[in-house]
C-alpha positions in Angstrom: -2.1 -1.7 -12.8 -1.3 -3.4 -9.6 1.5 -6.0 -9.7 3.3 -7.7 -6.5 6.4 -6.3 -5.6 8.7 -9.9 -4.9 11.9 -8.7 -3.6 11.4 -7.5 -0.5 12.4 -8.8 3.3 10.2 -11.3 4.8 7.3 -10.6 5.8 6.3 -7.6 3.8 3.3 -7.3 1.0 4.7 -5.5 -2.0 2.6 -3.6 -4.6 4.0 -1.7 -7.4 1.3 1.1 -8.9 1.6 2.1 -12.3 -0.4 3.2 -15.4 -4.1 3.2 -15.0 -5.5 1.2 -12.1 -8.7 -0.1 -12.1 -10.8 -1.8 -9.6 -9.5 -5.3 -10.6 -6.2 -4.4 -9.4 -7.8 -4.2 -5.9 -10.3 -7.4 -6.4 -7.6 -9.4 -8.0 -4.6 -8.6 -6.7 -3.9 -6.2 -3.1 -7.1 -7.5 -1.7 -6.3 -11.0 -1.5 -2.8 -10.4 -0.3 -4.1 -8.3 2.5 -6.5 -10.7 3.5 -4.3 -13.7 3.2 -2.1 -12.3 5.7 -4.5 -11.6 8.1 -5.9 -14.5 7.9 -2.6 -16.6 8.8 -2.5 -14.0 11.6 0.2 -12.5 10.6 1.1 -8.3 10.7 0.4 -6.2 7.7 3.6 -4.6 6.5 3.4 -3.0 3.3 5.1 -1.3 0.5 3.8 0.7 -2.3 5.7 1.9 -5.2 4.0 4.4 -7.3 5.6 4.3 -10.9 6.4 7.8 -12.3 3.8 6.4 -15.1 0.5 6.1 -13.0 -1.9 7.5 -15.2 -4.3 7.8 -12.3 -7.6 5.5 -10.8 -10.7 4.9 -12.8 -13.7 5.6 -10.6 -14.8 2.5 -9.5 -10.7 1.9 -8.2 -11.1 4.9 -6.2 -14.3 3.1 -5.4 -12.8 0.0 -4.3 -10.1 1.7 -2.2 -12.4 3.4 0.2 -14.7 0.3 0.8 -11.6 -1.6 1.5 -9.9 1.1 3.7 -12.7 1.1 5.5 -13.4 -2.3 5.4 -9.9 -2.9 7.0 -9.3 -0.3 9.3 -12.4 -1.1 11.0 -12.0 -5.0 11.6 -8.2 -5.4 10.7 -7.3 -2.1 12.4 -4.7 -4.0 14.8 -3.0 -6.1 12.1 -1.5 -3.3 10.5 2.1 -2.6 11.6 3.6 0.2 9.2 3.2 1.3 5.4 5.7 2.8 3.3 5.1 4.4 0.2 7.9 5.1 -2.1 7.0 7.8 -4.5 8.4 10.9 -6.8 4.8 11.8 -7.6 4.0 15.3 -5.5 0.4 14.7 -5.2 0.8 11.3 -3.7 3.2 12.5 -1.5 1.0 15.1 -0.2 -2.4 12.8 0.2 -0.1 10.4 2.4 1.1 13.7 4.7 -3.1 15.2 4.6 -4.5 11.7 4.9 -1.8 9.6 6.8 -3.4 10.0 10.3 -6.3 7.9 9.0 -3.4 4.8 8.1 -4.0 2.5 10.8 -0.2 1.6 12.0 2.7 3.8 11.1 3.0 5.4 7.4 5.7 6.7 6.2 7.1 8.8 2.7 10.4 7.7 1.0 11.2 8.7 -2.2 12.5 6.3 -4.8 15.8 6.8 -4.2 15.1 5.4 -0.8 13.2 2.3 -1.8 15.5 0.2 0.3 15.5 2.1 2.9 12.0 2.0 2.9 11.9 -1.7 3.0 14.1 -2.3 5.8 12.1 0.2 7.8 8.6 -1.1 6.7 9.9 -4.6 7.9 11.0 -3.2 11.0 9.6 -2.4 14.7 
C-alpha cells in the first residue's frame, strides 16, 4: 500500500510504502500527486518511507513503476529536484545506491532514524 505522507515541509510529496503494493497504489495515489505538481509547475521533492512491513510489489506495481519512471524522467526530467528515501530495509537501500544514477535530480539514503533529517534535506537546495 501507498499512503500520503502529510507532515512534511512545504513543498514536498510524501509516500509511505508498506505491505503489499500493487499497481493501484501508483494509478491511484503517487501518480496523481506527481503529476499534479508538475502540472502547477512546481519542483518535485519527494520522500519515501518504506515500512519495515513491505511485503514486496505484485507484478503489475513493478509494472507500473517502470512505465512511470520512464514516463517521467523522459518529459519531467527537469522538474525533479531531490528524492529521499528513508528506509531500514537492506535491499532497498542497495537498489537506491545500484540504481540511483538513473534518479533524475539528487537521491539520497537516510535511515529511519533520520527521517527528519531527511525531510529538511529533500526540501532543501
Amino acid at each position: 500500500m501507498i499512503e500520503a505522507i502529510d507532515d512534511l515541509p512545504a513543498g514536498v510529496l510524501g509516500f509511505h510504502m508498506h505491505g503489499r503494493i500493487e499497481k493501484a497504489d501508483y494509478t491511484d495515489v503517487l501518480l496523481p500527486a506527481l503529476h499534479g505538481e508538475v502540472a502547477a509547475k512546481r519542483p518535485l521533492r519527494v520522500l519515501i518511507r518504506f515500512g519495515p512491513d513491505l511485503e514486496g510489489f505484485e507484478p503489475a506495481a513493478l509494472w507500473e513503476d517502470a512505465k512511470a519512471g520512464i514516463s517521467m524522467e523522459i518529459r519531467e526530467r527537469g522538474a525533479w529536484k531531490r528524492m529521499a528515501l528513508v528506509t531500514d530495509i537492506d535491499w532497498v537501500a542497495r537498489a537506491a545506491s545500484l540504481f540511483g544514477w538513473m534518479t533524475p535530480g539528487e537521491l539520497k539514503v537516510f535511515n529511519s532514524s533520520e527521517e527528519t533529517g531527511a525531510g529538511s534535506w529533500v526540501s532543501e537546495g
